[in-house]
C-alpha positions as YAML, in Angstrom:
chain: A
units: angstrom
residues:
- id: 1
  name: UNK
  ca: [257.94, 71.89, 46.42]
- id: 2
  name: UNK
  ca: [254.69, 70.09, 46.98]
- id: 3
  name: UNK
  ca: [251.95, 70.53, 44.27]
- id: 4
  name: UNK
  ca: [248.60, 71.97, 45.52]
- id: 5
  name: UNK
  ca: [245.78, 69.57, 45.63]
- id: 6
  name: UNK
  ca: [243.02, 70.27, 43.82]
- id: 7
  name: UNK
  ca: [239.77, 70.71, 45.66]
- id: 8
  name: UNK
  ca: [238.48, 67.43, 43.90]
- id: 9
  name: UNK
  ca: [241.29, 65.12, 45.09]
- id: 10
  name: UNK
  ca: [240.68, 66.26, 48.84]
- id: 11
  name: UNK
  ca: [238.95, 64.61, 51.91]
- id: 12
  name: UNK
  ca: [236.26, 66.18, 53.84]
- id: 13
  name: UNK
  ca: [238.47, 66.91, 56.04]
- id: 14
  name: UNK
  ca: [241.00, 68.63, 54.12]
- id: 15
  name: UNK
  ca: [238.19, 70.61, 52.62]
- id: 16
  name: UNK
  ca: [237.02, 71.45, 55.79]
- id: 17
  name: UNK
  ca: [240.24, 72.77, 56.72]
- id: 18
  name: UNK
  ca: [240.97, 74.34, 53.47]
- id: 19
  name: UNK
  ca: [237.50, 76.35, 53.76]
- id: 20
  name: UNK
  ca: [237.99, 77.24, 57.67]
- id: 21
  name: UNK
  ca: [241.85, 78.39, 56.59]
- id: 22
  name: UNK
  ca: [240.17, 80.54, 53.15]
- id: 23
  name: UNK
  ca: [237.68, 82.28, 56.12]
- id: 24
  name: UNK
  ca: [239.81, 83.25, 58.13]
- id: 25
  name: UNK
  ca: [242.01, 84.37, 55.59]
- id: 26
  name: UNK
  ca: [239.03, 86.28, 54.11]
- id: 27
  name: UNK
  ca: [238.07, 87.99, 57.40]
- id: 28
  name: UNK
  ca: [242.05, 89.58, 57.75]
- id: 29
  name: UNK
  ca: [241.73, 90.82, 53.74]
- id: 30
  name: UNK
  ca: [238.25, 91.95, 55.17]
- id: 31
  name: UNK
  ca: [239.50, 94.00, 57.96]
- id: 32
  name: UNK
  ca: [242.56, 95.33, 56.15]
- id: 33
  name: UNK
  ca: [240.10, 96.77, 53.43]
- id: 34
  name: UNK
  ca: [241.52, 94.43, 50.72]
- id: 35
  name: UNK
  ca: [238.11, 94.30, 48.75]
- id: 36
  name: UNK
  ca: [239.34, 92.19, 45.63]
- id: 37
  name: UNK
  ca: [241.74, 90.17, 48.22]
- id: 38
  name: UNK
  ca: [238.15, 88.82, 50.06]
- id: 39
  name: UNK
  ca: [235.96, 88.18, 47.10]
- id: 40
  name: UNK
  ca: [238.97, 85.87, 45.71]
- id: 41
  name: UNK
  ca: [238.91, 84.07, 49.15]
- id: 42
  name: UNK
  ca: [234.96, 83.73, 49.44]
- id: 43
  name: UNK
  ca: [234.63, 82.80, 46.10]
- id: 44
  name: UNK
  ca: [237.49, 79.85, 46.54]
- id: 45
  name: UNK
  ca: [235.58, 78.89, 49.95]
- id: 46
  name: UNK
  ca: [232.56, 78.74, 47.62]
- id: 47
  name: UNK
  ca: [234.22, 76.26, 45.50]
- id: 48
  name: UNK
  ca: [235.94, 74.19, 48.19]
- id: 49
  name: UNK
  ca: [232.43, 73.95, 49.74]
- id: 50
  name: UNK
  ca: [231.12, 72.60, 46.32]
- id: 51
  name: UNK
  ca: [232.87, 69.53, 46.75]
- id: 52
  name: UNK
  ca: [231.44, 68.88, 49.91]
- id: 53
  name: UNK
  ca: [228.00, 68.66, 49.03]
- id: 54
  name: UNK
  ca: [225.75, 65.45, 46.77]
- id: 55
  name: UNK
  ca: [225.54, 67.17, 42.56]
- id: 56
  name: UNK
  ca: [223.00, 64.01, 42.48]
- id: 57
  name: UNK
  ca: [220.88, 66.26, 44.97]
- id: 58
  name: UNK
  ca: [220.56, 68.66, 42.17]
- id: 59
  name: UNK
  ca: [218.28, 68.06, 39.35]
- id: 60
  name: UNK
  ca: [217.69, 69.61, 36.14]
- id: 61
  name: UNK
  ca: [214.55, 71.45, 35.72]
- id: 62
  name: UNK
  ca: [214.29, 72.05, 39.32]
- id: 63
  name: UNK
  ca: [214.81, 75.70, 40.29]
- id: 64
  name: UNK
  ca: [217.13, 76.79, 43.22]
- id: 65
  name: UNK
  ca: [217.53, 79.96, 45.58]
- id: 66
  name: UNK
  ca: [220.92, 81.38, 45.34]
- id: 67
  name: UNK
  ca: [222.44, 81.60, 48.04]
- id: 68
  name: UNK
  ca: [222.96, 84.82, 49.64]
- id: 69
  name: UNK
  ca: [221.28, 86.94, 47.08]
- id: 70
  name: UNK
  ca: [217.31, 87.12, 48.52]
- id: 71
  name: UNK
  ca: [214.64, 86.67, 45.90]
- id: 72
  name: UNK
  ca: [217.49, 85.31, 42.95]
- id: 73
  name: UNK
  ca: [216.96, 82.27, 41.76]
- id: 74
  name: UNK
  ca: [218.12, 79.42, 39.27]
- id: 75
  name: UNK
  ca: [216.54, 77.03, 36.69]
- id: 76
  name: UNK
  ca: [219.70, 74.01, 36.19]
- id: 77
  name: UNK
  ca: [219.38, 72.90, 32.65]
- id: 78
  name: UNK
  ca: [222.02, 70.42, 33.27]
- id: 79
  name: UNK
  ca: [224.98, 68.94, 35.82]
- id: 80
  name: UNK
  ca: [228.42, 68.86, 35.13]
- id: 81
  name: UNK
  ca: [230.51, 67.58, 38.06]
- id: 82
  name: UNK
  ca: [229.73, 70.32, 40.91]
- id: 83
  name: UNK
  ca: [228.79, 73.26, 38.42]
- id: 84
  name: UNK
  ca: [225.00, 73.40, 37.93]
- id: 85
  name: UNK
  ca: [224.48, 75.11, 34.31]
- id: 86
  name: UNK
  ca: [221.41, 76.80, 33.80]
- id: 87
  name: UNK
  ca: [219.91, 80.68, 33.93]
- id: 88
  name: UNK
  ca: [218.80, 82.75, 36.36]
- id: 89
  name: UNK
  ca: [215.35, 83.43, 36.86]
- id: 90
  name: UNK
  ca: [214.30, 87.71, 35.95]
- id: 91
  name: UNK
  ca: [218.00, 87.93, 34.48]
- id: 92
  name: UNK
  ca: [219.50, 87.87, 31.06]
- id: 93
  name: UNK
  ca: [218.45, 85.05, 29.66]
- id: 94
  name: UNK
  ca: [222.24, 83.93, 29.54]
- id: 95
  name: UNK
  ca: [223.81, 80.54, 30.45]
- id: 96
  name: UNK
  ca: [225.75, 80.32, 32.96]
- id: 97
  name: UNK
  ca: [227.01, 77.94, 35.63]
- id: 98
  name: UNK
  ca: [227.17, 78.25, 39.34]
- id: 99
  name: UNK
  ca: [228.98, 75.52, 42.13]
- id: 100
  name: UNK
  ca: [226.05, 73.64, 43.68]
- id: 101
  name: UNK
  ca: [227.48, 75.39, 47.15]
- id: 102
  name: UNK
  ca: [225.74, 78.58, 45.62]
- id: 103
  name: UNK
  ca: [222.27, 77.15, 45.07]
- id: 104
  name: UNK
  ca: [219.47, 76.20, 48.39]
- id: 105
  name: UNK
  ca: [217.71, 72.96, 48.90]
...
């Protein structure tokens, strides 16, 4: 039985594929109505797609958009590999981290 790379061991390439492969996979749970199915797979696309981009091309005290939620967005307090930890901007208050996939240049 092989053992299931983790996403930070992969090429671009095999993250490409991985995230093309969690898609498509997403779109069938999509179609099929399997709500908790899809946000599994777009949040593990999310994560794959992490490891794709620069975390030096994030900087603390620089705020962020977040992706796909309009008019959210971010403050990073700090990096820690591709997790940006920080709080969001009109929210809680809270710390949290997000995958640098979630957060626009």
């Amino acid at each position: 039985m092989q053992q299931e790379k983790r996403y930070s061991e992969m090429t671009e390439q095999e993250l490409k594929q991985e995230i093309a492969m969690l898609k498509e996979k997403a779109r069938k749970a999509e179609q099929m109505g399997m709500v908790n199915e899809f946000a599994v797979l777009e949040r593990k696309a999310v994560m794959a797609r992490a490891y794709l981009l620069d975390p030096n091309s994030f900087k603390p005290g620089e705020i962020y958009q977040i992706e796909g939620a309009p008019g959210a967005y971010f403050k990073i307090d700090y990096m820690n590999g591709v997790f940006a930890w920080g709080y969001r901007l009109q929210g809680d208050g809270k710390e949290e981290a997000l995958p640098i996939s979630m957060l626009k240049h």
